[in-house]
PLY file of the C-alpha trace (Angstrom):
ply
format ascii 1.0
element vertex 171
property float x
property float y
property float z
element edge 170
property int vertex1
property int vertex2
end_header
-25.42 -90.74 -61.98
-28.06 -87.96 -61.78
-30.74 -90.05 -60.36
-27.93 -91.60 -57.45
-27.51 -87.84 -56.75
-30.78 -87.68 -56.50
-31.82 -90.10 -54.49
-29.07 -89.38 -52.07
-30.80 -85.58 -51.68
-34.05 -87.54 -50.85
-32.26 -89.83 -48.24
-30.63 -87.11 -46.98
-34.36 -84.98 -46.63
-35.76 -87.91 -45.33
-33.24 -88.11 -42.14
-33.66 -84.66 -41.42
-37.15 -84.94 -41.13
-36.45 -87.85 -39.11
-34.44 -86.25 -36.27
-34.54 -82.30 -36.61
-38.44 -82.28 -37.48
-39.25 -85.71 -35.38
-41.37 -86.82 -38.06
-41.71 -90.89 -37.32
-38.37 -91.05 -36.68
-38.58 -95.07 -36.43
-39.50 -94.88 -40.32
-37.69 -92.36 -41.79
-34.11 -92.75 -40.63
-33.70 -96.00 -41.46
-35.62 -95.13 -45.16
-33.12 -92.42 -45.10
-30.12 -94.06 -44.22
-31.38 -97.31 -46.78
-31.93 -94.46 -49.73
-28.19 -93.32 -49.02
-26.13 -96.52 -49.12
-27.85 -98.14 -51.87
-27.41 -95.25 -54.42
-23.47 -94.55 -53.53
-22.24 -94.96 -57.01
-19.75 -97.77 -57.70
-20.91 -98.98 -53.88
-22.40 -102.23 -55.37
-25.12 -102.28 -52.72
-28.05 -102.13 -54.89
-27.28 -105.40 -56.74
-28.25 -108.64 -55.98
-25.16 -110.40 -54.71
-24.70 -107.29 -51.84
-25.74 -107.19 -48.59
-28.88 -105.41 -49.24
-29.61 -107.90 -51.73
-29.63 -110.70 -49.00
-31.54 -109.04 -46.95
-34.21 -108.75 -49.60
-34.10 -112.14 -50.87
-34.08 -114.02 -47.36
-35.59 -112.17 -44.77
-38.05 -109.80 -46.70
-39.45 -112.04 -49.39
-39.54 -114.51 -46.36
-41.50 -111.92 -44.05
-39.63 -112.12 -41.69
-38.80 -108.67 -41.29
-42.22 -107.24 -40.98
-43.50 -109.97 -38.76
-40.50 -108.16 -36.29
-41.37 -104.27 -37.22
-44.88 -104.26 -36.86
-45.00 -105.47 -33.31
-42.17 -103.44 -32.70
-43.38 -100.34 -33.90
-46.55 -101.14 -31.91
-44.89 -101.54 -29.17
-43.68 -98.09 -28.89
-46.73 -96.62 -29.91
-48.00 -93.77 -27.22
-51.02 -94.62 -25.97
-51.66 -91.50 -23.12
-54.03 -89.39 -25.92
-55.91 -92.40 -26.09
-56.06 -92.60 -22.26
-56.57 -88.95 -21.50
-59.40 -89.25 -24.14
-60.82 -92.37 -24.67
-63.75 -90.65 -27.61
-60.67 -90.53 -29.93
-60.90 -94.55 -29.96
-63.82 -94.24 -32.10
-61.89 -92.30 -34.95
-59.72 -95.13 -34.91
-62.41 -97.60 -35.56
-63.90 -95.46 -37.66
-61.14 -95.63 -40.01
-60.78 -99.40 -39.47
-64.87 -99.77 -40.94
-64.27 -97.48 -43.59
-61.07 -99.75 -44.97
-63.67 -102.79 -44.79
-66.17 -100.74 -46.35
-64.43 -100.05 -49.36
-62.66 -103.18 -49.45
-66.11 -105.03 -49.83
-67.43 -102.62 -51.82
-64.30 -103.03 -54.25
-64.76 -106.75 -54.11
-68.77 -107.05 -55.07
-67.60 -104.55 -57.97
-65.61 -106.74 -59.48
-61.77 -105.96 -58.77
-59.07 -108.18 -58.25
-58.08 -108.99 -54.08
-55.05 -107.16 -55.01
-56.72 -104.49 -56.20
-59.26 -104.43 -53.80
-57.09 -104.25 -50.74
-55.35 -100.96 -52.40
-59.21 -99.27 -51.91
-59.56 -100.27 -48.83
-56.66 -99.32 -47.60
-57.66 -95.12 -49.44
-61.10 -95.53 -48.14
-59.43 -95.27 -44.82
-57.84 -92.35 -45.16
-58.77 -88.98 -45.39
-61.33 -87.47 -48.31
-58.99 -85.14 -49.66
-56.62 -88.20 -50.60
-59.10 -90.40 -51.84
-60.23 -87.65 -54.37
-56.40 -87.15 -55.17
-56.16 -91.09 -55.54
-59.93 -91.14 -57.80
-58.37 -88.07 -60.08
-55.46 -89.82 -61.03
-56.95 -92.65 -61.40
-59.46 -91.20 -63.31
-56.68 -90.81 -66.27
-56.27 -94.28 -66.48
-59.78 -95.73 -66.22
-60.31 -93.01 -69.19
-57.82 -94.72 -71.09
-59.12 -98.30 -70.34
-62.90 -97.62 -70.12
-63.32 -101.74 -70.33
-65.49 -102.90 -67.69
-68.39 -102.02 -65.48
-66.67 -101.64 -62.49
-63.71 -99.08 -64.16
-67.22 -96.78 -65.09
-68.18 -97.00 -61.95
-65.74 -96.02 -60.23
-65.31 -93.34 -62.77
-68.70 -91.62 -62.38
-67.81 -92.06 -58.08
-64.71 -89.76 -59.31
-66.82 -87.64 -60.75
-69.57 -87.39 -58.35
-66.77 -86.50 -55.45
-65.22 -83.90 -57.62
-68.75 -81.92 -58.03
-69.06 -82.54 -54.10
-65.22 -80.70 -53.44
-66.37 -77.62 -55.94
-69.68 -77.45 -54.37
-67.60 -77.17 -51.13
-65.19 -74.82 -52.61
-67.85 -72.57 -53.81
-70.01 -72.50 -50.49
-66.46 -70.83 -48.99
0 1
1 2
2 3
3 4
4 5
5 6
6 7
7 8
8 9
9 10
10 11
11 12
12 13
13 14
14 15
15 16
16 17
17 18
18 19
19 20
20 21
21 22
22 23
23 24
24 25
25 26
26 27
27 28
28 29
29 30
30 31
31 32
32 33
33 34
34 35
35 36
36 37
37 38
38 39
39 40
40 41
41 42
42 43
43 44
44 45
45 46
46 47
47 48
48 49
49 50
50 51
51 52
52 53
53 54
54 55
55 56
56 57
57 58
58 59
59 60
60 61
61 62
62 63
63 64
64 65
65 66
66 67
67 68
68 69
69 70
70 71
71 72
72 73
73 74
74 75
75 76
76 77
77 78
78 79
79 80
80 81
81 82
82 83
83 84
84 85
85 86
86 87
87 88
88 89
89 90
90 91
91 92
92 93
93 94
94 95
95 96
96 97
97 98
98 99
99 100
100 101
101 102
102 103
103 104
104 105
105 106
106 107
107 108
108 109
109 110
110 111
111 112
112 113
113 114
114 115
115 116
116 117
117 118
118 119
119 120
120 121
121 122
122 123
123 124
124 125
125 126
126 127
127 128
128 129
129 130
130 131
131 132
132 133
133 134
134 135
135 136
136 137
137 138
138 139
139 140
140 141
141 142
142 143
143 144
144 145
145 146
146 147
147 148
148 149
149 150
150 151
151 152
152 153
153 154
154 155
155 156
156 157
157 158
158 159
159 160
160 161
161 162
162 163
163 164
164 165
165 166
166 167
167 168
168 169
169 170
């Protein structure tokens, strides 16, 4: 009963920074709204002979759905920074080599595709969330310690948290 509560608070937080803070409003209302219905208690929604259970089992595990978001949230996409500033296109495909970077890289070390994809889609992002990403899973890989590639990626972990206190230290 707690976590329904819960959840509802979160769905409820999510739709609020939907439409009062107009953060991706396409994503989070919808999350928001999703989060809400599913966790009314006694609703039923949640299980697998509901609505929402439907939906899951024939259009999601299909793909059908995301084959219809995607281009639809591409479609709205605003394009006039790109246009006033046409430079900022090379962020973009900087990004887009770093995912294929790390994906690669992942792969000749010896991960999984699954696994592998999950890299390259943090070596894409931002430094500060990769070295959030490498310290927890630093925890793990400590607890596993099996093959080469898990020490590998351990002493990159620890090579990038030197490099952040180094940082730290110089300001």
């Amino acid at each position: 009963m707690i976590e329904n509560l819960l959840m509802i608070a979160m769905g409820l937080l999510l739709i609020y920074l939907g439409i009062y803070r107009k953060m991706e409003p396409l994503l989070l209302v919808p999350i928001g709204i999703g989060a809400i219905l599913v966790n009314i208690p006694g609703g039923g929604l949640g299980e697998e002979e509901s609505i929402f259970g439907y939906f899951l089992k024939n259009l999601i595990h299909t793909e059908i759905v995301p084959l219809l978001i995607f281009p639809g949230l591409g479609a709205l996409t605003d394009f006039s920074p790109l246009l006033a500033n046409p430079k900022t296109f090379l962020l973009g495909a900087a990004a887009q080599i770093g995912i294929f970077a790390a994906l690669l890289s992942a792969l000749f070390l010896g991960f999984t595709p699954q696994e592998a994809a999950s890299i390259g889609i943090i070596g894409g992002l931002q430094e500060r969330f990769f070295l959030a990403t490498l310290a927890s899973l630093r925890a793990v890989l400590r607890r596993q310690r099996r093959t080469k590639s898990m020490r590998t990626i351990l002493a990159w972990a620890q090579f990038f948290q030197q490099k952040r206190r180094r940082m730290l230290e110089r300001q």
